[in-house]
LUMDREN-536886 format. One line per 5 residues: their letters; for each residue x, y, z of N, C-alpha, C. Coordinates in pm, whole numbers, plus 50000, padded with zeros to 5 digits. Atoms other than C-alpha are relative to their C-alpha. Example, Ala and Ser with C-alpha at 12.3 -4.5 7.8 and 13.67 -1.06 7.14 Angstrom:
REM LUMDREN-536886
as> 50089,49881,50000,51230,49550,50780,50090,50120,50000 | 49918,49881,49994,51367,49894,50714,49923,50109,50073;
REM end
This chain:
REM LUMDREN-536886
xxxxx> 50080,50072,49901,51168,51537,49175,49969,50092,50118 | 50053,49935,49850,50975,51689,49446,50077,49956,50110 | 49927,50013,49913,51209,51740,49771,49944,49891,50119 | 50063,50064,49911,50937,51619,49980,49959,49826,50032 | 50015,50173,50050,50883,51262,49821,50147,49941,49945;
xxxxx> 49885,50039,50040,51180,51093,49725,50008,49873,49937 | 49989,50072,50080,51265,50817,49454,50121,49930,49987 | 49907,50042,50077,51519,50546,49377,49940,49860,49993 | 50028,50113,50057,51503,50236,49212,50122,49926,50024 | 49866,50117,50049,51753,49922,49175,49932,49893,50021;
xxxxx> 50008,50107,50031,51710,49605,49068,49836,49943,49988 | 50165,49960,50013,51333,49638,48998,49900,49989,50062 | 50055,49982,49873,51231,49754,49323,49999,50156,49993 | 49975,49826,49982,51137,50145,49374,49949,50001,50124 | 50026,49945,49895,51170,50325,49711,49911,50121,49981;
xxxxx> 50031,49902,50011,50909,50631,49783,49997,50017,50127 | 50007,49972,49814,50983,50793,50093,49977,50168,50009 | 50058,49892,49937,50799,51065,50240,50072,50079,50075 | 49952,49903,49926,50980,51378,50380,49945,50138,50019 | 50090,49841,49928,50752,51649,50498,49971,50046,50135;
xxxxx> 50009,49976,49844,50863,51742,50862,49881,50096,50028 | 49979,50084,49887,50717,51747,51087,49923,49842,50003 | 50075,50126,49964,50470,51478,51021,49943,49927,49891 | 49977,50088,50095,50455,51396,50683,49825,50023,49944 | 50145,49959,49982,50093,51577,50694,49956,49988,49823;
xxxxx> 49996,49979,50145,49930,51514,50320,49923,50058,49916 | 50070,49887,50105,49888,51807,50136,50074,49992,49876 | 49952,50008,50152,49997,51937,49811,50113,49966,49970 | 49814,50086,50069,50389,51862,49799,49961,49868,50038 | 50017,50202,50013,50304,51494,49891,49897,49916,49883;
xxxxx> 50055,50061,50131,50022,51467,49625,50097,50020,49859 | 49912,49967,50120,50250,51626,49376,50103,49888,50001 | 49880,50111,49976,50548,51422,49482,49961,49845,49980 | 50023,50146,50005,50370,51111,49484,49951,49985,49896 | 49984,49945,50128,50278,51169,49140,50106,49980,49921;
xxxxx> 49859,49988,50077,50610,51218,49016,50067,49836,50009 | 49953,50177,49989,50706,50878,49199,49967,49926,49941 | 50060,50123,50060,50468,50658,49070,50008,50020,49824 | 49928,49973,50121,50539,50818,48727,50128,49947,49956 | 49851,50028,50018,50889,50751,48765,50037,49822,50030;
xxxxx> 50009,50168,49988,50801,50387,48907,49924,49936,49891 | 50068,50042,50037,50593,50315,48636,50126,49991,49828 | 49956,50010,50151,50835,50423,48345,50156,49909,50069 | 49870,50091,49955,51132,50212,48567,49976,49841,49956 | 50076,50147,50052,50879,49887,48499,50061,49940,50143;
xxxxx> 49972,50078,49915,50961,49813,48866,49909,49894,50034 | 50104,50126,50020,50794,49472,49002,49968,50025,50126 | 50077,49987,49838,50753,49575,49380,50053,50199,50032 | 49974,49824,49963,50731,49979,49515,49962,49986,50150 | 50021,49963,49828,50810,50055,49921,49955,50123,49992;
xxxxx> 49955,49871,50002,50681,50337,50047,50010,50034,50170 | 49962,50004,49877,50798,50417,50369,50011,50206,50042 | 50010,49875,49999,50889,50768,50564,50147,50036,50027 | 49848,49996,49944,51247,50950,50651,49952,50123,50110 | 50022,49930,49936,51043,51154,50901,49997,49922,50152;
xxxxx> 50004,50029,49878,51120,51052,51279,49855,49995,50041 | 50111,50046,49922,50838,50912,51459,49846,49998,49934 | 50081,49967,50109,50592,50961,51170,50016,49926,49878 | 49994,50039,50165,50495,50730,50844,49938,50143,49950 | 50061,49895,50056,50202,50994,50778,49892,50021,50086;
xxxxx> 50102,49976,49883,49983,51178,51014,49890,50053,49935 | 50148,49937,50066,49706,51230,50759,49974,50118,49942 | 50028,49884,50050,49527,51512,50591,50081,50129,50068 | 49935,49826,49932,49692,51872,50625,49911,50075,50014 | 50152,49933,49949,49412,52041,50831,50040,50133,50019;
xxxxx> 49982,49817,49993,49626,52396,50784,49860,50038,49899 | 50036,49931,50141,49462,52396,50418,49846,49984,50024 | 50157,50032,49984,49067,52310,50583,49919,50120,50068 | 50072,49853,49956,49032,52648,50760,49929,50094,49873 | 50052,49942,50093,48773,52815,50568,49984,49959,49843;
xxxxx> 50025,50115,50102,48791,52571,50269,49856,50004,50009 | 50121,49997,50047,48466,52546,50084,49966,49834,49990 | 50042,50174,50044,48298,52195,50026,50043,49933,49857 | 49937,50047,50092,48396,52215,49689,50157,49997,50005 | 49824,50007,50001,48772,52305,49730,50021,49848,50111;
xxxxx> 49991,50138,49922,48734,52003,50052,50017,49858,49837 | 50009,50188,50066,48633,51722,49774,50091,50014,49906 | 49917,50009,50120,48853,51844,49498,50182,49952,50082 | 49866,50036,49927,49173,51843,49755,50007,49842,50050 | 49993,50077,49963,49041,51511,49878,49990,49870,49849;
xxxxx> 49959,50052,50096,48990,51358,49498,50134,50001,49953 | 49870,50012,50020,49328,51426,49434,50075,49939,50085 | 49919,50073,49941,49450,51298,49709,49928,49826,50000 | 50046,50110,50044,49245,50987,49655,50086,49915,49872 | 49939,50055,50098,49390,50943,49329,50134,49941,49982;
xxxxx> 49887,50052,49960,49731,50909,49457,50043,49884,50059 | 50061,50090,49925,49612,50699,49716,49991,49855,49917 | 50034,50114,50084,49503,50458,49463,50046,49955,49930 | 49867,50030,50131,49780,50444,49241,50064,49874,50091 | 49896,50100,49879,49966,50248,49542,49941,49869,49954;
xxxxx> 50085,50117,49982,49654,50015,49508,50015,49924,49841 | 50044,50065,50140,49651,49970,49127,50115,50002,49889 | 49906,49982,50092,49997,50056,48964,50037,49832,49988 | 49929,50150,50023,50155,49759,48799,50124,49920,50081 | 49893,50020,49901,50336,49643,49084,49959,49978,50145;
xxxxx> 50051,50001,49839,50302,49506,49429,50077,50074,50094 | 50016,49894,49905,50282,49780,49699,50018,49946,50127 | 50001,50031,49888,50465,49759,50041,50003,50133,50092 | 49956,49858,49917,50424,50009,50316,50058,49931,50108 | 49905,50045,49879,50704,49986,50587,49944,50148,50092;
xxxxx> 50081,49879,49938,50519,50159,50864,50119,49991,50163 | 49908,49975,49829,50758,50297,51184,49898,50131,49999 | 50067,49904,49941,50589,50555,51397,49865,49958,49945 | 50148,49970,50017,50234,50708,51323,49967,50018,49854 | 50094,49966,50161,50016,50645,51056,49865,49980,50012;
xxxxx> 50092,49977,49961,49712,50775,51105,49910,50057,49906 | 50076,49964,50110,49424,50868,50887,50041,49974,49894 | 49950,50050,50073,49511,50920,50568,50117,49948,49978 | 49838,50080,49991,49882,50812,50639,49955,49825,49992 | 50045,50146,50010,49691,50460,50722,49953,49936,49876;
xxxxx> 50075,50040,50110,49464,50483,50413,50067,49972,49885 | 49938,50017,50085,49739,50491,50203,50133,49895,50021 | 49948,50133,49964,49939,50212,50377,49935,49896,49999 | 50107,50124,50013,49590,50002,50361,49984,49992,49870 | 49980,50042,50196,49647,50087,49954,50059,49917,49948;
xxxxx> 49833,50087,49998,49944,49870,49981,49936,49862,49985 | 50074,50165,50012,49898,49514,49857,50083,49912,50159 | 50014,50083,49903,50073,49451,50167,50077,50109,50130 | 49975,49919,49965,50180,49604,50494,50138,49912,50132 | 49896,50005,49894,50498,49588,50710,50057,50093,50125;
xxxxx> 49974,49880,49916,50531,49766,51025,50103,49934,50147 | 49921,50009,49883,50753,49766,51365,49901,49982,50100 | 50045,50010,49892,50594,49685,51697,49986,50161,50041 | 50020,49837,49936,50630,50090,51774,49911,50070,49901 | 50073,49973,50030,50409,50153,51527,49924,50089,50042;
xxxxx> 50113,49916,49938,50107,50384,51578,49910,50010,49885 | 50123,50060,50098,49792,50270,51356,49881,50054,50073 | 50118,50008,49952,49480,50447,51348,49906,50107,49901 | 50100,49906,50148,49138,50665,51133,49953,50061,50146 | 50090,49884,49908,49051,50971,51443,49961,50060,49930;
xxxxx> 50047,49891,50020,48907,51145,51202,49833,50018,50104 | 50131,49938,49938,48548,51107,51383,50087,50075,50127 | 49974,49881,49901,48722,51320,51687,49995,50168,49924 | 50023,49873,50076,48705,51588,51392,49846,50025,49983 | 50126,49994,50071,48337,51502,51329,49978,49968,49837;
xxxxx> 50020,50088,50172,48371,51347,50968,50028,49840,50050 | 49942,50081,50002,48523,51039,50876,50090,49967,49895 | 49874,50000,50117,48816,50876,50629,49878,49977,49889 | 50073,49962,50103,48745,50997,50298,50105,49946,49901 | 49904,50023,50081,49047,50834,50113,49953,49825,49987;
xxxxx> 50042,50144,49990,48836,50441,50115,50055,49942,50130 | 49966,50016,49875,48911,50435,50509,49880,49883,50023 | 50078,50076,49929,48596,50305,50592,49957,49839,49893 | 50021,50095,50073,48604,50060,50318,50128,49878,49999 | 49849,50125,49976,48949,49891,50347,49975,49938,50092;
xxxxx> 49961,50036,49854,48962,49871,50704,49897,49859,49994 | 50031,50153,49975,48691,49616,50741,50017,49907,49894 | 49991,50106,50114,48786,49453,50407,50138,49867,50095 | 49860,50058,49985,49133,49380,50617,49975,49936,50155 | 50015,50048,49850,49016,49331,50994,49896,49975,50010;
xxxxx> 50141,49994,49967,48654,49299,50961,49864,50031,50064 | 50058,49917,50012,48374,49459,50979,50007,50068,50216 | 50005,49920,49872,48346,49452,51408,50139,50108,50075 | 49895,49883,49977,48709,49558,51445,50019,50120,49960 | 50033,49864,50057,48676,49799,51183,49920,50096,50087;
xxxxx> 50082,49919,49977,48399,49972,51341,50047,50039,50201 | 49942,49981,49856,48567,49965,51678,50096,50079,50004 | 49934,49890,50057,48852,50184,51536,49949,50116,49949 | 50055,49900,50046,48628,50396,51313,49952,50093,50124 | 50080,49935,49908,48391,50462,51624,50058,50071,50114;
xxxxx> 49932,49975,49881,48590,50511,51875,50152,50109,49964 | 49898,49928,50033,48903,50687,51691,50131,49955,50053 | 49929,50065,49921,49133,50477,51899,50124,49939,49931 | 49836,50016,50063,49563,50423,51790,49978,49813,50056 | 49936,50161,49946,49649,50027,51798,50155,50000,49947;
xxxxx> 49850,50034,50073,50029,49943,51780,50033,49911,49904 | 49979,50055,50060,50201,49757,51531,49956,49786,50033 | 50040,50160,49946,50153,49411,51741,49849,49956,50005 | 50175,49993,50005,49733,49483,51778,49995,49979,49838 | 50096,49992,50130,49711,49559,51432,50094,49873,49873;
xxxxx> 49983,50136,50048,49912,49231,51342,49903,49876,50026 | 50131,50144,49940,49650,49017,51546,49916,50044,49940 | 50168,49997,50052,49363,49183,51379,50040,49963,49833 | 50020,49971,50181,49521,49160,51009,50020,50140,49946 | 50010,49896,50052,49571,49508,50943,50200,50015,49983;
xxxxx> 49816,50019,50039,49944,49419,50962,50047,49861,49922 | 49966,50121,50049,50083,49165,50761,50134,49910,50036 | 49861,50034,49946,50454,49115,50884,50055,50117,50114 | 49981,49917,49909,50558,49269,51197,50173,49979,50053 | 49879,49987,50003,50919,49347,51315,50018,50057,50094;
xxxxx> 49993,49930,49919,51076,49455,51597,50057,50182,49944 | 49999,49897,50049,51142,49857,51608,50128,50059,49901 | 49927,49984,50058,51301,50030,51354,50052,49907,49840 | 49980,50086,50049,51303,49709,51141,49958,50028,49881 | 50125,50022,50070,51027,49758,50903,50023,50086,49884;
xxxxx> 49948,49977,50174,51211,49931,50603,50094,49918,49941 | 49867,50105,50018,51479,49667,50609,49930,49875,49926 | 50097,50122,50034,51230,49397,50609,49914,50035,49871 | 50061,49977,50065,51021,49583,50374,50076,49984,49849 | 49868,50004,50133,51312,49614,50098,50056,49852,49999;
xxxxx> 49912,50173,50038,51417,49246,50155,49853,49928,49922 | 50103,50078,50013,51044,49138,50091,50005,50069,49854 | 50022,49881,50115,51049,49374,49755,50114,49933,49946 | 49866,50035,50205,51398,49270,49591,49958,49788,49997 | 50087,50107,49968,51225,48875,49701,49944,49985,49856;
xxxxx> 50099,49997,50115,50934,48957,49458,50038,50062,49860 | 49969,49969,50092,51123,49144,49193,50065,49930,49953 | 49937,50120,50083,51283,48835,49103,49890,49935,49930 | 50152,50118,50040,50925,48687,49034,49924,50045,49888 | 50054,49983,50177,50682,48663,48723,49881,50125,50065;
xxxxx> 50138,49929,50036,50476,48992,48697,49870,50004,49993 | 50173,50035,50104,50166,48865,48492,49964,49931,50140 | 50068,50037,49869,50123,48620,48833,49947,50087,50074 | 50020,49963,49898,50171,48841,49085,49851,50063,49965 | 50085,49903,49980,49875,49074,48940,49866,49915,49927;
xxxxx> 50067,50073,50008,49666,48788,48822,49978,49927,50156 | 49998,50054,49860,49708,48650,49195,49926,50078,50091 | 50059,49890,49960,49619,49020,49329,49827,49940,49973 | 50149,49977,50095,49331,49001,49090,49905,49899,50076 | 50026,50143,49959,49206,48659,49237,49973,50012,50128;
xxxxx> 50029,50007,49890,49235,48718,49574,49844,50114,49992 | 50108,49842,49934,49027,49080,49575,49863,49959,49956 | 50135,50038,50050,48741,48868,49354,49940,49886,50083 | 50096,50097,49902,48723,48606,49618,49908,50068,50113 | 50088,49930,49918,48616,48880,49855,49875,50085,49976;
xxxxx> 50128,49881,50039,48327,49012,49672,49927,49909,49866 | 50121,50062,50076,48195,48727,49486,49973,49861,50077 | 50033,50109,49923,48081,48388,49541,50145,49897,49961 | 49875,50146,50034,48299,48047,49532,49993,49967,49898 | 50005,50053,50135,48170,47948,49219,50054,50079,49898;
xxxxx> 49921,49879,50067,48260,48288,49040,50144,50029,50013 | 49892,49991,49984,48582,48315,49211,50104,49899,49874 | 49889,50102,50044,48706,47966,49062,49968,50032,49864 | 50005,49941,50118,48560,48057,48726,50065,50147,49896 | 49891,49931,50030,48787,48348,48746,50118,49937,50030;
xxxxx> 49888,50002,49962,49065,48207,48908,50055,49876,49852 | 49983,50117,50114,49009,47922,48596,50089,50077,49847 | 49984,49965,50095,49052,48148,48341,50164,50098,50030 | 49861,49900,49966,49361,48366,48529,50117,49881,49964 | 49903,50096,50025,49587,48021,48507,50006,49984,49880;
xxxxx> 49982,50046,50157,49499,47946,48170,50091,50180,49964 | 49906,49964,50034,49614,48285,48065,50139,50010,50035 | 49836,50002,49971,49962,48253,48261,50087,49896,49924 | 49998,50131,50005,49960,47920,48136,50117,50010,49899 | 49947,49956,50121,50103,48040,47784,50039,50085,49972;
xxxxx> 49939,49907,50035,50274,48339,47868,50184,49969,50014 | 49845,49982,49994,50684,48386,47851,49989,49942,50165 | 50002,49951,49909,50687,48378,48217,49936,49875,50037 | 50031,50097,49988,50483,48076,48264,50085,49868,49923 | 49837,50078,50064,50730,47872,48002,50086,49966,50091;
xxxxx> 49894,50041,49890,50971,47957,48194,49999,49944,50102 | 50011,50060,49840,50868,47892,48517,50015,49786,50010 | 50003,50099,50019,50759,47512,48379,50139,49938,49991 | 49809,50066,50027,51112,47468,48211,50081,49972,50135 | 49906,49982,49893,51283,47578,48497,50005,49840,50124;
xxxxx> 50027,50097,49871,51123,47333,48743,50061,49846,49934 | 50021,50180,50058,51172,47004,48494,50136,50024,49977 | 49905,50022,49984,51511,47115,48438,50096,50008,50070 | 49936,49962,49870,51597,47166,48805,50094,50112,49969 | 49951,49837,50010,51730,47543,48773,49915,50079,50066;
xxxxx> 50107,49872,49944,51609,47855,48910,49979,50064,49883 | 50064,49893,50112,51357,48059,48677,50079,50124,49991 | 49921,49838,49981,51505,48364,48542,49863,50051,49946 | 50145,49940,50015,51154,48565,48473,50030,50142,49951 | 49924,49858,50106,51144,48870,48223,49970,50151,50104;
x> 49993,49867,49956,51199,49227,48362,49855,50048,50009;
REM end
């Protein structure tokens, strides 16, 4: 395992925690490493993945702008597809995604905590996309999350402006989902994770599925998906159970 990323599992929950002092900047040992994780979370069959940082005052302070000096446009998009791809794993591996955000997470550090099906951070937080102070903008689906999660005027009030909100701002806008006082927000994050790894799978990512189609279709389409997502749970292992469980007053035990 890459030194820089770090891996453990129990009880079918995986930790990935970021260690690349000083700031957790994400270049090649963090794409590599995160790689290896989600590899290693994927053949564990965990049901929820944290990923958090063990770097003081820092989740992830974004792109590593050593490796952009003199960089070509092609070496830029190929370093930034790869790191995309990582990025997106958070969003799409079989498993719901928490980021426990303490300190700064900024650019892509954010973009890949907005991958997260959900986000947990501390009040000390530090949330924000400066890349326009570089003259670009986020290239990891920055400008596409953000207003999916705070909408479109907040979004563009962050984008434009480049401007940090703390963990408590970016709970009122939605860009936080559970907030905690400091220091809290890997504790909380790991209690919300071994929570859901007790729970049925096939839901959770039929539920995922459901929500992300209400935001991009109509009402009528939604329920015509959301019709057909119940029916298949309806008749899986996992749905059984759940039924049994309730009629024979017990708690569900739900398959690995």
């Amino acid at each position: 395992m890459n030194t820089v990323v770090q891996y453990r599992s129990f009880e079918g929950v995986g930790v990935v925690t970021l260690a690349r002092p000083p700031a957790n900047a994400l270049g090649e040992p963090i794409i590599v490493g995160l790689a290896a994780a989600f590899d290693r979370a994927e053949d564990d069959r965990v049901k929820a993945i944290v990923i958090a940082s063990d770097v003081p005052r820092f989740f992830a302070a974004g792109a590593d702008l050593t490796l952009f000096d003199g960089l070509t446009v092609e070496g830029f998009v190929d370093y930034l597809d790869r790191l995309r791809a990582q990025i997106e794993r958070a969003a799409t591996g079989p498993w719901i995604s928490i980021a426990a955000i303490e300190g700064m997470a900024l650019g892509g550090g954010l973009e890949l905590a907005m991958a997260c099906t959900l986000r947990v951070a501390s009040t000390s937080a530090l949330l924000g996309v400066p890349e326009v102070k570089l003259g670009v903008l986020p290239g990891a689906a920055g400008t596409q999350r953000l207003p999916k999660l705070v909408g479109r005027g907040a979004a563009l009030d962050l984008l434009l402006t480049g401007r940090s909100i703390d963990g408590a701002e970016g709970h009122r806008l939605g860009l936080v989902d559970r907030l905690t006082e400091p220091e809290g927000a890997l504790d909380a994050a790991i209690a919300l994770a071994r929570e859901l790894a007790a729970g049925p799978r096939n839901a959770y990512v039929e539920i995922v599925r459901c929500v992300d189609v209400a935001g991009e279709h109509t009402l009528v389409e939604g329920m015509a998906f959301e019709r057909s997502s119940v029916a298949r749970l309806f008749d899986t292992p996992d749905g059984r159970e759940g039924v049994a469980a309730f009629l024979q007053k017990r708690s569900a035990t739900f398959e690995p």
